[in-house]
C-alpha positions as a printed Julia matrix, in Angstrom:
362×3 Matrix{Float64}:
 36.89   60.55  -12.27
 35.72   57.65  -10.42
 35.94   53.69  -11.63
 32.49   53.81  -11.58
 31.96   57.05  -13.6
 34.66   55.77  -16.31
 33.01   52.22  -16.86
 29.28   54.36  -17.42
 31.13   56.34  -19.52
 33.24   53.68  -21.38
 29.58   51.84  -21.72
 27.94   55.27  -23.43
 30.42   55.42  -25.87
 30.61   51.63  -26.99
 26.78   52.1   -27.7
 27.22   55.58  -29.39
 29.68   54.06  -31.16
 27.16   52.11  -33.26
 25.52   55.1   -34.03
 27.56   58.25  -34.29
 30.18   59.27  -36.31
 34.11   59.79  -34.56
 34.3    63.6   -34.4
 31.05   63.48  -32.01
 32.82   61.07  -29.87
 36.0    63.07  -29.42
 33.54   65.44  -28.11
 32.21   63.0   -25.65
 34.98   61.74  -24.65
 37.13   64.99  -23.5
 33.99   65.33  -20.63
 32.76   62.35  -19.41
 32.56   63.59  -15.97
 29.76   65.5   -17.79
 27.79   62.01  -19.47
 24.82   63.69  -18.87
 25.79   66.77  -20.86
 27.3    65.05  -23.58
 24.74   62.16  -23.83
 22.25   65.3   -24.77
 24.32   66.3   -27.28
 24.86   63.18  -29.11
 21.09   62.77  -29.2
 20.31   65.91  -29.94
 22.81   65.72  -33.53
 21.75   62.69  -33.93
 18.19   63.65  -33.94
 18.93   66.33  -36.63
 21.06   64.1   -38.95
 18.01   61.45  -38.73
 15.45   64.21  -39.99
 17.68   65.18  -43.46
 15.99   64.76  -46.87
 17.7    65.79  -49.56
 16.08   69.4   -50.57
 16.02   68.18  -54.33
 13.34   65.68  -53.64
 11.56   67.95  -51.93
 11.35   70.29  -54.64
 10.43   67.5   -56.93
  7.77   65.88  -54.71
  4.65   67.88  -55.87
  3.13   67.2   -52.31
  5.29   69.76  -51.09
  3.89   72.46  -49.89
  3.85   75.42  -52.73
  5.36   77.88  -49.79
  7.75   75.51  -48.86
  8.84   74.74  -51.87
  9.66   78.11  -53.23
 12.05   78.68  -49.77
 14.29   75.95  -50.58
 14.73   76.58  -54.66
 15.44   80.0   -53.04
 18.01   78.45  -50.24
 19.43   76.22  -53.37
 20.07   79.17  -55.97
 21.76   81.2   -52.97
 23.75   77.89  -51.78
 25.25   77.78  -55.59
 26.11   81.19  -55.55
 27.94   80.68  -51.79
 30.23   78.34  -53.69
 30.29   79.51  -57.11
 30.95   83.68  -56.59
 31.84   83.33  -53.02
 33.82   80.4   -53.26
 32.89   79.28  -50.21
 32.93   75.0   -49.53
 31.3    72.62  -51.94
 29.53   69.92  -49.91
 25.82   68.47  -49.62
 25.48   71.05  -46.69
 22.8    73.19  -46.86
 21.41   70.91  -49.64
 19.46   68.96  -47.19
 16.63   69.91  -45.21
 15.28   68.71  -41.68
 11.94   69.61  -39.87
 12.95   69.58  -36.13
  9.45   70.33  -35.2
 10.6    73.54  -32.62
 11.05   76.83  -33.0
 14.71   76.61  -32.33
 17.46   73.8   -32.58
 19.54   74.53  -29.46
 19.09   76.76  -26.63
 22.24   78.37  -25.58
 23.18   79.15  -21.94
 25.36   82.31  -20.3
 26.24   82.18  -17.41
 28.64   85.16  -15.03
 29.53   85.78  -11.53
 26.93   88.42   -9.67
 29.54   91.18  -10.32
 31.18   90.0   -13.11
 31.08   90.84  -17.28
 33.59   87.39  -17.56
 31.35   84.53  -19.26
 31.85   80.92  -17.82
 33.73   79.48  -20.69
 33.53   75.73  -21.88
 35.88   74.23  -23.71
 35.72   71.42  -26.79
 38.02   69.81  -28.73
 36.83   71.03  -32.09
 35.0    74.37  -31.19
 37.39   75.73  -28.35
 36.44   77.3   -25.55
 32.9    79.18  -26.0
 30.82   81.91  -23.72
 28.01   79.2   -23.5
 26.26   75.74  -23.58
 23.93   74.52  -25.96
 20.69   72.41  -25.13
 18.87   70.56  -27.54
 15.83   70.6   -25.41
 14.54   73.41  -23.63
 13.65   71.95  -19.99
 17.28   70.91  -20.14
 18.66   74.15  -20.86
 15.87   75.64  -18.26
 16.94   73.16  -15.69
 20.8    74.14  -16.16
 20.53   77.4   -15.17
 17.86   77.24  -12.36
 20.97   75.13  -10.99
 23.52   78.09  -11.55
 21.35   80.65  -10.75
 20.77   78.7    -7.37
 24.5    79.43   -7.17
 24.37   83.15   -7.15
 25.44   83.01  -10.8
 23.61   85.57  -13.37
 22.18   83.79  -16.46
 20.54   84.28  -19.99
 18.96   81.79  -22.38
 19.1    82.12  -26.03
 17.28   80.33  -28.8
 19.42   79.51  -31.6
 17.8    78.48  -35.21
 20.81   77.7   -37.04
 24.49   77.13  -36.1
 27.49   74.88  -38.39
 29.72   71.78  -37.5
 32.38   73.38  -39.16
 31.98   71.26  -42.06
 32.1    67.39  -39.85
 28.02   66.89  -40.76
 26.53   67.77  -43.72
 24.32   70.73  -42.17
 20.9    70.77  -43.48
 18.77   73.54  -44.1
 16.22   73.77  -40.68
 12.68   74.8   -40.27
 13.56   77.24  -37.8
 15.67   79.27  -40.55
 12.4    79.19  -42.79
 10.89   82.04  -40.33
 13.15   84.31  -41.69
 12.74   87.07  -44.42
 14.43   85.63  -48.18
 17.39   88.33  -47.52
 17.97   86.68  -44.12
 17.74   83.35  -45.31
 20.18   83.65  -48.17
 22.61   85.51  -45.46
 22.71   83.09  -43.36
 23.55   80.4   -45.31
 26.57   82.62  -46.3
 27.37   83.25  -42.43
 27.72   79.27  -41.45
 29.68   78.2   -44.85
 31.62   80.54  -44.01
 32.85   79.11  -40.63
 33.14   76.12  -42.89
 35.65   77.95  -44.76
 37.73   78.92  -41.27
 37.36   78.71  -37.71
 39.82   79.97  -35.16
 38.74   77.54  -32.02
 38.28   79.86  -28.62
 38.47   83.04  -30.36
 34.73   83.97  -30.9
 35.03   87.62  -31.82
 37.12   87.03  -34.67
 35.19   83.98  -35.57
 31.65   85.82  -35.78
 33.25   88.58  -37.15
 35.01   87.18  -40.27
 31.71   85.24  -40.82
 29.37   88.69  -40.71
 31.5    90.18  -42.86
 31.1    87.46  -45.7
 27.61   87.17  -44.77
 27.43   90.99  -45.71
 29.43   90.99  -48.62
 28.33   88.05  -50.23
 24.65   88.86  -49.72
 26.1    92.39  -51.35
 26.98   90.32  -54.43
 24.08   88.1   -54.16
 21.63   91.24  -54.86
 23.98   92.82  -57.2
 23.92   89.99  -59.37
 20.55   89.56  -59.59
 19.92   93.41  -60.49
 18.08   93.9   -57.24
 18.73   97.22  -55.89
 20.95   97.67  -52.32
 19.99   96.33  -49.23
 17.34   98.62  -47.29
 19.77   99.81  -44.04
 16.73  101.02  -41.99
 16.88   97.97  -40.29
 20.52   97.7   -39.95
 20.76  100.97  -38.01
 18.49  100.53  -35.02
 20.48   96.91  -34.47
 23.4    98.97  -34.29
 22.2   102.13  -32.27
 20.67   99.17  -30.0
 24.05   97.57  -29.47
 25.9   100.82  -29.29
 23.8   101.73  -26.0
 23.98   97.63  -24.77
 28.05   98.31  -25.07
 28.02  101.54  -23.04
 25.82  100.15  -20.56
 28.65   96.96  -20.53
 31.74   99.45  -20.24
 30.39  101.29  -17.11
 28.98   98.42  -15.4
 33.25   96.83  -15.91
 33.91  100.3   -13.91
 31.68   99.31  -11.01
 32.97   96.12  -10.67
 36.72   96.91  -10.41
 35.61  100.26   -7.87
 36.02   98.1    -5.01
 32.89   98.49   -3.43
 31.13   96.59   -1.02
 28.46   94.45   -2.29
 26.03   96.07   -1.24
 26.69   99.3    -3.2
 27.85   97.11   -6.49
 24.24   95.68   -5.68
 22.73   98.81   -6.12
 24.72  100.18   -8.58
 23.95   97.5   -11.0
 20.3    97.74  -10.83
 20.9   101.27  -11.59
 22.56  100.98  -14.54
 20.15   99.12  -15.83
 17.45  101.27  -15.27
 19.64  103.84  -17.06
 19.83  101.43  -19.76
 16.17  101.2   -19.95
 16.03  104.78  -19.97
 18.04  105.37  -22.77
 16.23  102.9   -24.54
 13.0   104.53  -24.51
 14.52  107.69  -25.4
 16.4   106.16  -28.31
 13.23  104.68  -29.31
 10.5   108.02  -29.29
 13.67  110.5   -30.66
 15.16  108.3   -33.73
 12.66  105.4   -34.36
  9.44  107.28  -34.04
  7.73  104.86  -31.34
  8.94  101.41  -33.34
  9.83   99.27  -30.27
 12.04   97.43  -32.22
 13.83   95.56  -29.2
 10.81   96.16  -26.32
 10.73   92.5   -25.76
 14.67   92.53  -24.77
 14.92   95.55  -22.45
 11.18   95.15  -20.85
 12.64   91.43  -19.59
 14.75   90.45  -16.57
 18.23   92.56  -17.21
 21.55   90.9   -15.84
 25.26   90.56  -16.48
 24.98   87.08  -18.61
 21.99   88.86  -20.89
 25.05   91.14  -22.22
 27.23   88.87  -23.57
 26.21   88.11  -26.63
 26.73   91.85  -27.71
 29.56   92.87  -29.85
 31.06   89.12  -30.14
 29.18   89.55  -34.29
 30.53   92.74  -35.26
 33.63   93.54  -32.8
 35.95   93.37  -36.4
 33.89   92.94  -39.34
 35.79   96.3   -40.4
 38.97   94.69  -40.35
 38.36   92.23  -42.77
 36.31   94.71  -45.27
 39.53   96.39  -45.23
 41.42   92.86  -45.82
 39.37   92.79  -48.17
 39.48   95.92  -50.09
 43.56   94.86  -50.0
 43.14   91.58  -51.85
 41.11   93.63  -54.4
 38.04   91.34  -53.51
 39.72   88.52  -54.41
 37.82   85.39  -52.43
 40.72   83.11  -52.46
 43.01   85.17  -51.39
 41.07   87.2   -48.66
 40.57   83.56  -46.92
 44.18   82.84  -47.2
 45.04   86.17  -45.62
 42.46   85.28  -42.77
 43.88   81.64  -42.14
 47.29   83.28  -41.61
 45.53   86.03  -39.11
 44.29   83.16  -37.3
 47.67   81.44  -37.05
 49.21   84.25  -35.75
 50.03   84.58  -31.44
 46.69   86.07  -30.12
 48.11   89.21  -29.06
 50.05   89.28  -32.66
 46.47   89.1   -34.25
 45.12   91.69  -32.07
 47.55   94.56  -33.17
 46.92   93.0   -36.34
 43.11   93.32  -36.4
 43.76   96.58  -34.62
 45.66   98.22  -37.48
 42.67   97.08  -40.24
 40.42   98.74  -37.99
 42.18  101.99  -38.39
 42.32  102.05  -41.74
 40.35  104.57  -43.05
 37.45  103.78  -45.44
């Protein structure tokens, strides 16, 4: 880093500073050869944490609209149940509410070599090192990767509507998580308190994992306890016939790139497979789910390495911890003690670990 570049940097944080609270800055300051970068994160959280309103006054404000209203006493019974049955953190998030006024609150970037399923990792202080980038604004985000894909580099953009500060905000409720059905709603509110709960920084797959699984569970409980009858899996099975063929497609594309083939031939190769992949798609689509293109939109778009990443990071484990917790007798407490002391274990220690509860039989 240059004089110059530390004394703009030194001058970004001193105004921050005034504004933003210290866990943001720790952020910004572990990359400010990246000012840029950063600067559009701090603005982008602060943006958010500007737009909260308590979800209480909301409710109580008969100006709000009737629809509106009846999502958030929905969002607020499931978000007393998350910490009441689920025992999952007690804290004003999720009992606030901001309109960003978009359709998504960050935009998050993949990026891989031509002939490569290895994500570009970045790396944070509080999150570890991640597949990805998130944009608050989507020219930004757009921008970034007509830069790496000038590079040679293969990349895929991904609108996010909800994601967690691991408990350093208070995270509000967001219009963008209002699109979603009631049962996805409640969910999700599950999903982020739960990283609240833990968080293992750079290991995503056991991250996402651990959270689906409470996700799952607790919106289990959720229905059970208020006599509704057991989630509908017609949906559930097409996401995971869908990411069963994305994961083939993954493995044998891993084979062509260690084959040692010219680049030419890996060229080709690779725009095979995905035709394959397309292929199977369609068939999967007439033979099991009579015509519904559930995922048309996906497979009908540009296909490259950086558009598969995202699979199997969600669901890689969630297994394992049903079966941790089937062995603390579904016991809250204790199933997140047993998971902070997976996550403190060596990495290859917690793989034989998370290996083993995958094996056990249901």
């Amino acid at each position: 880093m240059t004089m110059a570049m530390l004394e703009q940097c030194t001058s970004l944080l001193v105004d921050l500073s005034r504004r933003v609270a210290v866990p943001l800055l720790a952020l910004l300051l572990s990359g400010c050869s990246t000012v840029d970068y950063y600067g559009q994160l701090a603005r982008g959280q602060l943006q958010l944490l500007n737009a909260r309103q308590p979800v209480q006054e909301l409710i109580d404000d008969p100006a709000t609209d009737a629809q509106l209203r009846q999502r958030l006493v929905l969002s607020q019974q499931a978000r007393r149940f998350a910490s009441e049955q689920l025992r999952l953190p007690d804290n004003r998030s999720y009992r606030l509410y901001a309109d960003l006024q978009r359709p998504f609150v960050v935009w998050n970037l993949f990026a891989t070599e031509e002939f490569s399923l290895q994500p570009q990792l970045h790396c944070f202080p509080i999150a570890g090192c991640v597949a990805y980038r998130g944009f608050y604004q989507q020219n930004r985000a757009r921008g970034a990767a007509a830069l790496l894909e000038a590079q040679g580099l293969d990349t895929y953009l991904g609108g996010v509507e909800a994601y967690s500060t691991l408990g350093w905000f208070d995270d509000p409720i967001l219009n963008t998580m209002l699109r979603w059905s009631d049962e996805r709603l409640v969910a999700v509110i599950f999903h982020e308190l739960a990283h609240q709960q833990y968080y293992l920084a750079g290991d995503t797959a056991f991250n996402e994992s651990y959270a689906t699984f409470v996700e799952q569970e607790g919106l289990r409980q959720w229905r059970a306890a208020r006599g509704l009858p057991a989630a509908k899996t017609l949906g559930v099975q097409p996401r995971e016939q869908f990411s069963e063929l994305v994961l083939a497609s993954r493995g044998r594309l891993e084979k062509l790139y260690a084959s040692g083939l010219d680049a030419e031939a890996m060229r080709a190769g690779k725009q095979a497979e995905f035709e394959r992949l397309r292929a199977e798609y369609r068939q999967l689509r007439t033979n099991q789910w009579n015509g519904v293109g559930y995922y048309d939109g996906w497979i009908d778009g540009p296909l490259n390495n950086a558009k598969l990443l995202p699979f199997g990071l969600y669901d890689q484990w969630v297994a394992a911890f049903a079966n941790l917790f089937a062995e603390v007798n579904g016991d809250w407490p204790a199933f997140y003690r047993r998971v902070a002391e997976l996550g403190a274990l060596p990495q290859t220690q917690r793989l034989i670990q998370l290996q083993a509860l995958d094996a056990v039989p249901d």
